[in-house]
Structure formats: C-alpha cells, structure tokens
BAFITOR-218957 format. One line per 4 residues: number of its first residue (from 0); their letters; for each residue x, y, z of C-alpha. Coordinates in nm, 3 decimals. Layout:
NUM> a> X:Y:Z | ...
This chain:
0> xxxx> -2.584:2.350:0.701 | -2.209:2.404:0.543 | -1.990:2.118:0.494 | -1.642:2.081:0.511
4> xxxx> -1.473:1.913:0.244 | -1.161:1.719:0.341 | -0.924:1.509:0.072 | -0.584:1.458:0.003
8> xxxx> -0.372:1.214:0.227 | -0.054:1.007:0.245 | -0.166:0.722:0.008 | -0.135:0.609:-0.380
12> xxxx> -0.487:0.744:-0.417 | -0.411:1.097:-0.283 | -0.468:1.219:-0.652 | -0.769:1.074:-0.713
16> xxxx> -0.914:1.266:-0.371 | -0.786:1.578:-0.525 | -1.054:1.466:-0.823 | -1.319:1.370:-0.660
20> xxxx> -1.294:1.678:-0.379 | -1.294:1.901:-0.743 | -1.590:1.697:-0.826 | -1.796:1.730:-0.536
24> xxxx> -1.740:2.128:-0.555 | -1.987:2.104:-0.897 | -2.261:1.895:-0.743 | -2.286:2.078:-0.411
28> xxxx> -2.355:2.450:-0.255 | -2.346:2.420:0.043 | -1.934:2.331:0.094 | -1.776:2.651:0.360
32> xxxx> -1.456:2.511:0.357 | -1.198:2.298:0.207 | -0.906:2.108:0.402 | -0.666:1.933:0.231
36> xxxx> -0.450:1.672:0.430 | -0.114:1.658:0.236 | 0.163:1.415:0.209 | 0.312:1.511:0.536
40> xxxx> 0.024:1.531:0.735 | -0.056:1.888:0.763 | -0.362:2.077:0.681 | -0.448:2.360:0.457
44> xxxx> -0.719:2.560:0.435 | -0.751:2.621:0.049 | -0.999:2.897:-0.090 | -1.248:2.821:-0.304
48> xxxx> -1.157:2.936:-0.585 | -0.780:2.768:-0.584 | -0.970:2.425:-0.603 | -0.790:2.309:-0.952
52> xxxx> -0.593:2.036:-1.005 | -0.272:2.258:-1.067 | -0.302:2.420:-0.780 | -0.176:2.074:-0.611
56> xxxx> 0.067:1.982:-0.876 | 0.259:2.285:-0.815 | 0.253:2.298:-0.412 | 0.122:2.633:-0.460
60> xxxx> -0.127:2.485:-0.205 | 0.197:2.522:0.067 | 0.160:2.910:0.093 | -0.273:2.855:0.232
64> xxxx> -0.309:2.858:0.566 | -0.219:2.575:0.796 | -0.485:2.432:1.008 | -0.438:2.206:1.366
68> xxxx> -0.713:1.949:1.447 | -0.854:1.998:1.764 | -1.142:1.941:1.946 | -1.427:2.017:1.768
72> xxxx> -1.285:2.210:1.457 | -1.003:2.254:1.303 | -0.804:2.555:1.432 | -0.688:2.892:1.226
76> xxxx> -0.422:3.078:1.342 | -0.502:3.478:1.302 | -0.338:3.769:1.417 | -0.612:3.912:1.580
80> xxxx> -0.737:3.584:1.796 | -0.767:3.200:1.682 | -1.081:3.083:1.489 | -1.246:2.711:1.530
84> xxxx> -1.369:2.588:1.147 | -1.626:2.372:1.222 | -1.930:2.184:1.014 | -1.938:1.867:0.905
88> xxxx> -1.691:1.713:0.739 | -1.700:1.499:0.446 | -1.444:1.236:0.410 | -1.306:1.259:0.108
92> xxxx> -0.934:1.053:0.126 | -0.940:0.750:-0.050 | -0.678:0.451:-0.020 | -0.485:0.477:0.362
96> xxxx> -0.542:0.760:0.600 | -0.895:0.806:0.468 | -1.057:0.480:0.449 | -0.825:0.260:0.669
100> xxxx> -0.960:0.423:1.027 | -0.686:0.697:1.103 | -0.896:1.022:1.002 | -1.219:0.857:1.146
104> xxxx> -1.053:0.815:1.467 | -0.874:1.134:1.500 | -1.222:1.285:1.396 | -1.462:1.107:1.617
108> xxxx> -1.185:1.109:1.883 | -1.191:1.576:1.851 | -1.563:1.538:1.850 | -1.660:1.608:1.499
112> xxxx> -1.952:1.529:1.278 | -1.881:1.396:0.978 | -1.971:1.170:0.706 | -1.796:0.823:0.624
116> xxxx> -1.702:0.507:0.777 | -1.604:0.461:1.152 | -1.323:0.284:1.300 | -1.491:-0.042:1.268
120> xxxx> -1.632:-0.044:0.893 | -1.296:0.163:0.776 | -1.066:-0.158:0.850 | -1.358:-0.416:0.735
124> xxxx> -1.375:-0.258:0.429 | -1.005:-0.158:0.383 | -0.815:-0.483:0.383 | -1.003:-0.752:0.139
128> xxxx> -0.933:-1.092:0.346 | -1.143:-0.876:0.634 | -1.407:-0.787:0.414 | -1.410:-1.171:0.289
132> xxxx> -1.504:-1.261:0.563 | -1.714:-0.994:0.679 | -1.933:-1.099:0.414 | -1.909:-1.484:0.441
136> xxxx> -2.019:-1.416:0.819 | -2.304:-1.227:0.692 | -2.448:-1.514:0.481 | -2.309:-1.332:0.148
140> xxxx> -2.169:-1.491:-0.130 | -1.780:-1.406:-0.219 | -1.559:-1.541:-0.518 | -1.280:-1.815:-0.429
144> xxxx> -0.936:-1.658:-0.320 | -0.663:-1.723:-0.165 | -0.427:-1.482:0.100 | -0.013:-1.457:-0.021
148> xxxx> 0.241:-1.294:0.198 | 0.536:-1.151:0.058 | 0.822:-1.454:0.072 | 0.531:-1.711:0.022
152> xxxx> 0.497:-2.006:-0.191 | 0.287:-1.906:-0.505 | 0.303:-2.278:-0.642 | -0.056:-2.375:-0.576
156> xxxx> -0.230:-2.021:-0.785 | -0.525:-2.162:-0.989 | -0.515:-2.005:-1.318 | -0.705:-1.754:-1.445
160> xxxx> -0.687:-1.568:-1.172 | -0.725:-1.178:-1.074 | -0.416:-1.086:-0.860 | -0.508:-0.786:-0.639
164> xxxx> -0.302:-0.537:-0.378 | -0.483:-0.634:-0.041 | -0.496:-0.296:0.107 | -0.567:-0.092:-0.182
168> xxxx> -0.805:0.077:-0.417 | -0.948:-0.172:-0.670 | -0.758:-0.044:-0.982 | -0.428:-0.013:-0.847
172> xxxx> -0.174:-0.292:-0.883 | -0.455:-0.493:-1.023 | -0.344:-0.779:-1.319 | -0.541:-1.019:-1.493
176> xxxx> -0.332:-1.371:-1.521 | -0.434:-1.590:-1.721 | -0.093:-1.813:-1.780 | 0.190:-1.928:-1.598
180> xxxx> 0.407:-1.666:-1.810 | 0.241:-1.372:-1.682 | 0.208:-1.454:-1.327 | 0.557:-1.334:-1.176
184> xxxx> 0.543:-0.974:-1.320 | 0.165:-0.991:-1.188 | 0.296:-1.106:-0.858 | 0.555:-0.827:-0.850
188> xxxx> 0.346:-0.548:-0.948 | 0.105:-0.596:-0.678 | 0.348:-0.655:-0.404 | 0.517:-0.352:-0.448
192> xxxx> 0.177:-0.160:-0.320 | 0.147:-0.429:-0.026 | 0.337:-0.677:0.111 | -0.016:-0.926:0.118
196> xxxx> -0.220:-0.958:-0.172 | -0.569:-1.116:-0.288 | -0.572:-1.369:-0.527 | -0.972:-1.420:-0.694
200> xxxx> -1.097:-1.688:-0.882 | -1.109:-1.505:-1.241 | -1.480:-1.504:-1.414 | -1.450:-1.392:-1.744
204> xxxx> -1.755:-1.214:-1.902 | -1.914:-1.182:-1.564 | -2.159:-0.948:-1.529 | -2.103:-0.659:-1.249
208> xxxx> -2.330:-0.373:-1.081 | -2.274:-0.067:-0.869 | -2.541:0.024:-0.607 | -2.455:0.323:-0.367
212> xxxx> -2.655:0.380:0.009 | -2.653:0.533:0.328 | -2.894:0.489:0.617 | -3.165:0.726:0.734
216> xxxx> -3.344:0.632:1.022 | -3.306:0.310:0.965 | -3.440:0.290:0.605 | -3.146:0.249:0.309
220> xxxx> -3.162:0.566:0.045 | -3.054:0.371:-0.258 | -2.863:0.507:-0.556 | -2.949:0.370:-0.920
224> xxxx> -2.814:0.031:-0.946 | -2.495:0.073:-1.261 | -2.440:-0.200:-1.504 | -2.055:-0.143:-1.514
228> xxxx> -1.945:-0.138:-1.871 | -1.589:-0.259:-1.911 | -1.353:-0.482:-2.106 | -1.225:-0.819:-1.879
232> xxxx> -1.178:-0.525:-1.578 | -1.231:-0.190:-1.441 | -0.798:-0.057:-1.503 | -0.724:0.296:-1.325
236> xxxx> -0.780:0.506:-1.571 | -1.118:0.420:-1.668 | -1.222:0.384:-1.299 | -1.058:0.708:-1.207
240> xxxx> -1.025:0.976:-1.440 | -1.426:0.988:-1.573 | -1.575:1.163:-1.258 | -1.650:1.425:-1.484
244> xxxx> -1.780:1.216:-1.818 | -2.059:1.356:-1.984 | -2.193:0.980:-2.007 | -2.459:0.905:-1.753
248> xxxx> -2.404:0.579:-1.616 | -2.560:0.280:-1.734 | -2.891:0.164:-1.562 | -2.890:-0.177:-1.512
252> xxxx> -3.170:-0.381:-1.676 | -3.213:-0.672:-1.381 | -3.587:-0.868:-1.290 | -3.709:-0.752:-0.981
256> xxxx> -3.625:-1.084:-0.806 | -3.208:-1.013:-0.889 | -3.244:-0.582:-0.807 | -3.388:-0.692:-0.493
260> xxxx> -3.129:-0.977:-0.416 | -2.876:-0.661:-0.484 | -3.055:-0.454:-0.229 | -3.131:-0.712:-0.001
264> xxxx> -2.741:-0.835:-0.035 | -2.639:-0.450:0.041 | -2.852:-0.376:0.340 | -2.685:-0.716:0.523
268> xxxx> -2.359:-0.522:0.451 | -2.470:-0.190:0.562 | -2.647:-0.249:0.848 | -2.487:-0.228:1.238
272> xxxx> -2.146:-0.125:1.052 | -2.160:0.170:0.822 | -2.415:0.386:0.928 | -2.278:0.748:0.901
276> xxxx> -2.145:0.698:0.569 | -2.233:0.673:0.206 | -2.076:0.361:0.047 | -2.088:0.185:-0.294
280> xxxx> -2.090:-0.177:-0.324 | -1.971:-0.389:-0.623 | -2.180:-0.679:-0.738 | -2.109:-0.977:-0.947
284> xxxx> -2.428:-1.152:-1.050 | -2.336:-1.563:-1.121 | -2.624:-1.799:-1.269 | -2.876:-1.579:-1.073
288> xxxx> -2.666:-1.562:-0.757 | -2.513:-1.209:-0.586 | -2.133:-1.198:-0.490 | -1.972:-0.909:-0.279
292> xxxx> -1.670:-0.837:-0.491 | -1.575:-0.541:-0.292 | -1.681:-0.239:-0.060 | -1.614:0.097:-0.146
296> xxxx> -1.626:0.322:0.199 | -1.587:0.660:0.059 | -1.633:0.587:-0.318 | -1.479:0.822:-0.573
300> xxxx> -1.693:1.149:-0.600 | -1.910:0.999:-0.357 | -2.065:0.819:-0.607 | -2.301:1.153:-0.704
304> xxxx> -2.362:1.026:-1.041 | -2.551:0.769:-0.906 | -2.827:0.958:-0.738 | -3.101:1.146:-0.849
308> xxxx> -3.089:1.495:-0.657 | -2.758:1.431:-0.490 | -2.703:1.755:-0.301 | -3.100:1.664:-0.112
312> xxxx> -2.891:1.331:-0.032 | -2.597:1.442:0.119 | -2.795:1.664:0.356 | -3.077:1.441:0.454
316> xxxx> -2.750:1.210:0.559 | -2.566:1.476:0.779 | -2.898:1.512:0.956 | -2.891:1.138:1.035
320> xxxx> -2.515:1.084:1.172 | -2.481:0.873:1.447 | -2.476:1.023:1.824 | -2.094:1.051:1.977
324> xxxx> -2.191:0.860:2.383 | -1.999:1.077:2.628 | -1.912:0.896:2.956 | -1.986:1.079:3.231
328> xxxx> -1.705:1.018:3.433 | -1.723:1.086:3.798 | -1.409:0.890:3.969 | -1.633:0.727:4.217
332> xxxx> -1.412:0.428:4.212 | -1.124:0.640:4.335 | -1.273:0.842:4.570 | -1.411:0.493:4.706
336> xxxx> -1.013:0.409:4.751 | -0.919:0.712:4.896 | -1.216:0.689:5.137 | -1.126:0.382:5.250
340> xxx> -0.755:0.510:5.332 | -0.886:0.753:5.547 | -0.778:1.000:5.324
C-alpha cells in the first residue's frame, strides 16, 4: 500500500508541515507521492528527492508539476493522456486548511482515503472554546478560561493567566501573563493571529503528558505516554523545530491508576469523533486529577517518535479507515410527481 503525503497550506503553520512532511519521509517506505498545497492553493507534485527544506524557501517547488483534485485522485496533466495519483493520503497541514475541515471535506467530498480528522473532529479540535466544551460534555476535566473578542472588555482577566490565539497551533501567539504590565502586549500579540482568543487559568509547575492513538477496530493503539519537559511552557521553537532531535522522548513515570485515567480520559475523546485519524492529546495531571489541555488532530510528524514500530502503525491504520456511505439515489420522489401530472 503507497501513501500519499500531502503538507503545506495557507496557514502560519505551513512551515512546520514542510518539517514534519520531511520528517515522515525518514520513518516511512512506503510514501509514492508527495503533494504539496501552497500558499495559493495549488498543488504540486514534488519528486522525492527535492523533499528539502530549500527547495520551498526558494519556490523552486513552482516549476513541479501542478496537480487538480478530482474525484478520486489527484489529476496529472501529460502529453501523452492524463494520469489519476491515487493512494491514501496522509494529512499532513497543520494550523487552517489542514486541521480546520477544508482539505477533509474536499477529500472525503472526491472520494479519497485518507488519514486524519473529518469534518466534524477538524472544527472540534480546531477552535479551543469548541473543544472546551467538547470535553466538558464528555465528563472531562478542562482548566478555567474565559472567551475575548477583539473590541472586548479585558477588565475582569484573572492573573496569572496563559493568553492563547483561539484558532491556532499551541505555540503560536502564546504569552504567559503574570502582571497587569504585561497583559496588553500579550493581548496584542495574540490577536493579531485571531480576532478571539483563549484565556486559561495559569498553573505554574504543572505537570503535563503527551499520549498519541488511533482506532482499530474499535480497540485504541496507544503511543508511549511523554512526560513533556519544559520551562513554564512549550514556546515555538522548542515545540517545532526538534522533529528530528536525537533525544528520545521522555517516558512518563505515572501509577497505573493515573496512566489509565490518561487512557481512559483519551478514549472518551477519541471515540464516535476521530476515528480515521491519528491524534495526540495533551494532559495536565492536578492533585491526581486529568485535564484536556488541548487536541492535536494531525500532530507534528505525526507524533512517530512516540510509537514503537511506527511505519507497522500507520499501515495497520489505513487498513481501518472509515467506509465513505454512497446514497443510492433513484429520484423516485420525482418520478412520483411527474407521474402524478400525467407526464
């Protein structure tokens, strides 16, 4: 079974697909193609062995061939008759376009396989207030926040507090306040990547874990569970730019009663939303208690360095995709109406 790799995007994280598509090259062989969605929405079919950070920098990536979506492939242009790419396709665009439900629809809508979130867990997990209360509804513990619009009254923030983009990755326009001083710049900063934010109840010293999953047949494949080892947060660069540390991430040393409140807190997000995908969920753990403190749909690198075997993963999981339901459509209704016309 090939996959196709897609990445790239019209969002603030369209880099940090470029990294983790680059990534995924090294911990799977088994990838036929790779499809890069740029700024403008067009596709390009880019060879193998062009797959380097430079190669995007430059544009150089303009003069590969363009692709058109359509049903069931994407479609290359060739002199001597058209070819359909087809396989399935790994979602690899971080931040809007990828994880906010555009690609999944346009993919699921042409009829292709793929792996990541659907329509309905790509907006859950996309905008924060959503996934708030996604979780709440779920019987899962969140942090206190609050919702601003831009133009709001800020008077009533509760200091310290974590001041957060609401549709955004989790290390972008991210600032720690912890006085009145700081809090305008804060305020700015984040509203000028979204024009609603997510203000958090700041816990300092709090303890946080990564566990990554997908579904098959039912059952939850579970990555290692990752102590995350940071200073007061997780900033871009340290989030971003270590896909390809050397450092093997930190196994978390939890009693069996809190790893399987994390697993047991994971599969109530998981289930009868996210099947098809491979996700990552961050954990705080409070006096013994688990707190969704977010969801990452398509997680950077697909959180690979989390699994044991990763490439046996990945294609157990594009054996297990959900089924696209075709409705047989027979215009009975309307034939009914002529009928009765006489026509």
């Amino acid at each position: 079974m090939g996959f196709i790799i897609l990445f790239g995007g019209n969002s603030f994280e369209h880099e940090i697909s470029i990294v983790s598509a680059i990534t995924i090259k090294k911990k799977l062989n088994n990838i036929d193609y790779f499809i890069f969605l740029d700024s403008s929405s067009k596709f390009y079919l880019i060879p193998s062995e062009s797959m380097k950070s430079k190669h995007f920098a430059t544009l150089s990536y303009k003069k590969d061939k363009e692709l058109q979506l359509v049903n069931g492939g994407f479609l290359q242009k060739c002199i001597f008759g058209n070819k359909i790419i087809s396989g399935v396709v790994i979602n690899l665009i971080h931040g809007k376009s990828g994880e906010d439900g555009e690609i999944a629809s346009l993919l699921s809508f042409y009829g292709l396989k793929f792996i990541g979130p659907r329509i309905e867990a790509s907006v859950i997990s996309f905008n924060k207030a959503l996934t708030k209360d996604f979780a709440k509804n779920r019987g899962i513990n969140v942090v206190d926040y609050q919702i601003f619009h831009k133009g709001d009254s800020v008077n009533n923030i509760q200091l310290p507090a974590i001041i957060k983009p609401l549709r955004l990755g989790s290390s972008i326009g991210i600032s720690v306040v912890k006085n009145y001083d700081e809090l305008e710049y804060a305020l700015d900063v984040a509203f000028e990547f979204d024009d609603s934010i997510i203000v958090e109840h700041f816990i300092s010293n709090v303890k946080e874990y990564n566990l990554a999953g997908f579904s098959l047949n039912g059952e939850i494949i579970f990555s290692m569970i990752e102590e995350v080892t940071k200073d007061e947060f997780l900033d871009f660069d340290k989030k971003y730019l270590d896909f390809n540390a050397t450092n093997k991430p930190k196994k978390a040393n939890l009693t069996q009663d809190i790893e399987d409140k994390v697993k047991n807190t994971f599969i109530a997000i998981y289930k009868n939303c996210f099947e098809g995908s491979l996700i990552r969920c961050d954990f705080f753990i409070i006096e013994d208690k688990v707190y969704l403190n977010e969801i990452n749909p398509i997680p950077g690198s697909m959180a690979s360095y989390l699994f044991d075997n990763f490439q046996e993963k990945i294609d157990l999981l594009a054996l297990n995709l959900p089924h696209r339901n075709m409705i047989k459509i027979d215009y009975k209704y309307i034939s009914k109406i002529q009928a009765s016309k006489g026509k």
